[in-house]
C-alpha positions, 0 to 999 in steps of 0.5 A: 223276258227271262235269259235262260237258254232255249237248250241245254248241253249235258256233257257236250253230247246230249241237247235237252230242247224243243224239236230234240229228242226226249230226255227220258229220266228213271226216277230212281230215288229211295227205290234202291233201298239202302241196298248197294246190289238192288240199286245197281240191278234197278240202274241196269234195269232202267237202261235196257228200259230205255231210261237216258238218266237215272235221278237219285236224292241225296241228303243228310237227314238231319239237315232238312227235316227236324228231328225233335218235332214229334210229327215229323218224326215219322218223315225223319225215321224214313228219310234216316232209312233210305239215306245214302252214303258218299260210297253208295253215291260214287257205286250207283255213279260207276254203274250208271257211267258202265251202262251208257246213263246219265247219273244225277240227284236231287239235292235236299241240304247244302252238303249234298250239293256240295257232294254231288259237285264232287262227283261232276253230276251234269244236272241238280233236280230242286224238289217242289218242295225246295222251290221256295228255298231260297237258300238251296236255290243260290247254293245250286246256282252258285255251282253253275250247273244245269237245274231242273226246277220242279213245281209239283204243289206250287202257286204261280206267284211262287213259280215266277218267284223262283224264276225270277230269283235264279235269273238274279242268280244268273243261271243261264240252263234251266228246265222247267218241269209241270209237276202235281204232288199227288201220288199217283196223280188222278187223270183229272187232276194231271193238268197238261195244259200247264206244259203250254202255259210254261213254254209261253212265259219262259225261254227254257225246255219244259219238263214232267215229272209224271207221277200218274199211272201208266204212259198215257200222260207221258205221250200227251206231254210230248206232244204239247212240247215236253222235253224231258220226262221223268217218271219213278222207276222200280224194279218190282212194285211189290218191294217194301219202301215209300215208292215203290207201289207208285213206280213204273217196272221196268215192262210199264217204264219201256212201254212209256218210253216206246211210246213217247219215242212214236210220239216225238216221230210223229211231230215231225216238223212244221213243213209245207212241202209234200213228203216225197212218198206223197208226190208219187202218190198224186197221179191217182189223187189229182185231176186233170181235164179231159175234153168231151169232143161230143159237145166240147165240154171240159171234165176234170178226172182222175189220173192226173196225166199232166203229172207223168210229165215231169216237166210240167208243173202246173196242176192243169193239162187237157187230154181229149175223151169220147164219150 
């Protein structure tokens, strides 16, 4: 049995967890485009979306991707493009603090960590790609913070791997996110079973990282148990970069959380009790027995008379009738 915790605290005011409220993360990422004024609208924007974080990525290009290896020079030239300043950083932080949003960041190099624990972030979000990094992984653990673990592309040897390395590592908060590296993902190809399959093996809230169209995948995922979704988000779907064709805008993102929002309600909680709107409706919905004083038969009917007695708890009472 692993250690983590069934929950996670973010700044001693949000509870990340099963029967919480969903985490909703707007998945920023490149879409802010290297522009300091359209990272700070598509913030603004995924606030009055209903976002509760915004998640950014932060690296030095040259320390995770090799820049003298002709095919990856492609990867290397749009990574250099939308990479992000220290300024940049602390500006999309302020922006995010001013507008009530959690502000974190996936780590893809050993200096972005250490820039992100400069900024007190109250979460670092390992890539699916980094899920094997063991390097990576022991430098976000060493820093005591909370991590989403994504396993978009993963083998479940390599996932149970990972778990059982942190867990040397000692990190007690963890969120582990189902996750399909296909952009977008196909319905067929979505999964949602594997949610089930998390909650199972590990102690942890359980995440999706949603890369399908639409909100359909999202509202499934809540109800099998997901505590956190994160979806990319873009101020407009026609904007030049990466992610921006396969983000949710700001009408299909709060539509998304809308929904999810329905979806945590209806869940409720496991009970045996009637609600109390469903007591009073009972008088008409249940019987009680009336006697035929023609032949002394008994017949159960409806309204149940009984009920109108409050004293009277038993789902049985006798009342004459004539026919």
């Amino acid at each position: 049995m692993d250690t983590f915790q069934n929950t996670i605290r973010i700044n001693s005011q949000i509870i990340i967890g099963e029967n919480e409220k969903p985490f909703i993360v707007a998945e920023i990422g490149l879409n802010h485009n290297n522009d300091l004024e359209l990272g700070r609208r598509t913030i603004q924007a995924a606030k009055k979306s209903g976002a509760n974080a915004v998640k950014f990525q932060s690296y030095t290009t040259e320390e995770f991707i090799d820049k003298n290896n002709v095919e990856a020079k492609f990867l290397f030239d749009i990574f250099k493009q939308y990479e992000l300043n220290e300024k940049f950083h602390r500006e999309f932080q302020k922006t995010a603090t001013e507008e009530g949003l959690e502000f974190f960041s996936t780590p893809l190099c050993s200096s972005a960590v250490d820039l992100l624990v400069s900024l007190n972030v109250p979460i670092l979000k390992i890539a699916s790609g980094d899920l094997v990094n063991s390097q990576l992984l022991e430098k976000c653990a060493s820093t005591k913070l909370p991590i989403f673990l994504s396993t978009g592309a993963s083998e479940f040897f390599e996932i149970a791997r990972s778990l059982e390395y942190l867990k040397s590592l000692d990190v007690k908060q963890l969120c582990l996110f189902h996750c399909v590296s296909l952009y977008p993902t196909p319905a067929e190809n979505l999964n949602l079973k594997t949610i089930e399959l998390f909650k199972k093996i590990v102690s942890c809230p359980v995440g999706f990282s949603d890369h399908s169209s639409g909100f359909l995948g999202a509202v499934i995922a809540i109800g099998l148990g997901a505590s956190v979704i994160e979806k990319h988000f873009t101020m407009d779907k026609n904007l030049p970069g990466p992610d921006h064709t396969i983000s949710a805008d700001p009408n299909e993102f709060q539509e998304m959380v809308n929904h999810c929002q329905t979806a945590y309600q209806m869940l409720g909680k496991e009970r045996f009790i009637p609600e109390k709107r469903e007591i009073e409706g009972r008088f008409f919905g249940r019987r009680s027995l009336y006697q035929n004083e023609s032949n002394q038969s008994w017949i159960p009917l409806r309204p149940a008379i009984h009920l109108k007695d409050k004293k009277f708890p038993e789902a049985w009472a006798i009342e004459k009738i004539i026919h």
